[in-house]
N, C-alpha and C positions, 0 to 999 in steps of 0.2 A: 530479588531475582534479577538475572542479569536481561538489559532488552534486547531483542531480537527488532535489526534495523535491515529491514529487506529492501534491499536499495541495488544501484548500478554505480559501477565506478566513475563513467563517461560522466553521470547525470549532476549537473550543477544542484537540484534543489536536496538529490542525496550528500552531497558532499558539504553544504551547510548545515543540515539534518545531524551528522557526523562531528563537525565544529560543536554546534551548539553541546551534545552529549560530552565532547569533550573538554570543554568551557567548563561546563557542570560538572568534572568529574566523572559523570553518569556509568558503570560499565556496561559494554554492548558489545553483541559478537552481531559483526556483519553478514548478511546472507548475500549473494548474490541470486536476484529476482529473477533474471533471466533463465538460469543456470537450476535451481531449489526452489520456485513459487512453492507459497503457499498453498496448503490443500483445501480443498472446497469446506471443507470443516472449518478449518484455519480462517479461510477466509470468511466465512459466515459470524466467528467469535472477533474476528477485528472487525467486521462492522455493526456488529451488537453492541462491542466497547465502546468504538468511536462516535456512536449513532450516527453512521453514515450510509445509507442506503446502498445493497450492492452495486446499482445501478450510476451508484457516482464514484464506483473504482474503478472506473476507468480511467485510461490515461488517454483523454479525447486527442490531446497534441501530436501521439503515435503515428507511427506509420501503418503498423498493422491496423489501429484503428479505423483509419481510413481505406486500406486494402483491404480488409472482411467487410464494408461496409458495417458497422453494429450500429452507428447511428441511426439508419435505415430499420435494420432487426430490434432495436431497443424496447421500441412501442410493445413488441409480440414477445418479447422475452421474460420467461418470472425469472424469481430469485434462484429459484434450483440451476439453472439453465446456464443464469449469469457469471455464477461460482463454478459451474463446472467450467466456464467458456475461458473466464479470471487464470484457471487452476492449470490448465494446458497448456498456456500462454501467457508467460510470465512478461512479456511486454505488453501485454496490454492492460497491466494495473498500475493504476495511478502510485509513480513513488515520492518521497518513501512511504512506507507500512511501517510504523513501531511498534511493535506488544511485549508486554512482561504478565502477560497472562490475565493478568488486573483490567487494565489501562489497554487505549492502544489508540494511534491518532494514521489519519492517510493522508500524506501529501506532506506540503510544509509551510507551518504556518506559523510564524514567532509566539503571536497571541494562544495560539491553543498548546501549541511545546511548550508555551510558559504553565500555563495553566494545570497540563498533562502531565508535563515531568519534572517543574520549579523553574 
């Protein structure tokens, strides 16, 4: 199954995310995160894959992060809450997101893309 690489064009650590798969061969169809975020579902199945708590998809180094304060809200927020807040606003998750439905890693990390995808 082909991977779904929800990234930004601009963003440096998507753009090595993209090499790497392509290094690999890998194929993958780009989403644009901004544009197509993931759905609160979606998002709830890549951090199940990745075991990565929803609460660390964010993308703390954002702007928007900093502008809605969530750092502040974080403490008060569940999981339902976090995924819908992820789902609205596609800039404030941490990218890239990879999944092939199986599998699925946040951010970019050599050691775990090795590991996740070869």
């Amino acid at each position: 199954m082909k991977i779904k690489l929800y990234g930004y064009k601009k963003c440096a650590t998507c753009r090595k995310a993209e090499q790497y798969l392509k290094q690999k061969e890998l194929p993958y169809e780009f989403i644009e995160i901004t544009e197509h975020p993931p759905n609160a579902n979606q998002l709830a199945k890549i951090a199940e894959l990745s075991d990565v708590a929803p609460k660390k998809m964010f993308n703390t180094s954002g702007e928007q992060y900093r502008l809605l304060k969530i750092k502040e809200q974080l403490p008060t927020l569940t999981d339902p809450e976090i995924l819908n807040l992820l789902e609205i606003n596609g800039r404030l998750i941490k990218r890239p997101l990879l999944t092939d439905g199986k599998r699925a890693t946040v951010g970019f990390n050599e050691d775990i893309f090795l590991r996740t995808w070869g």
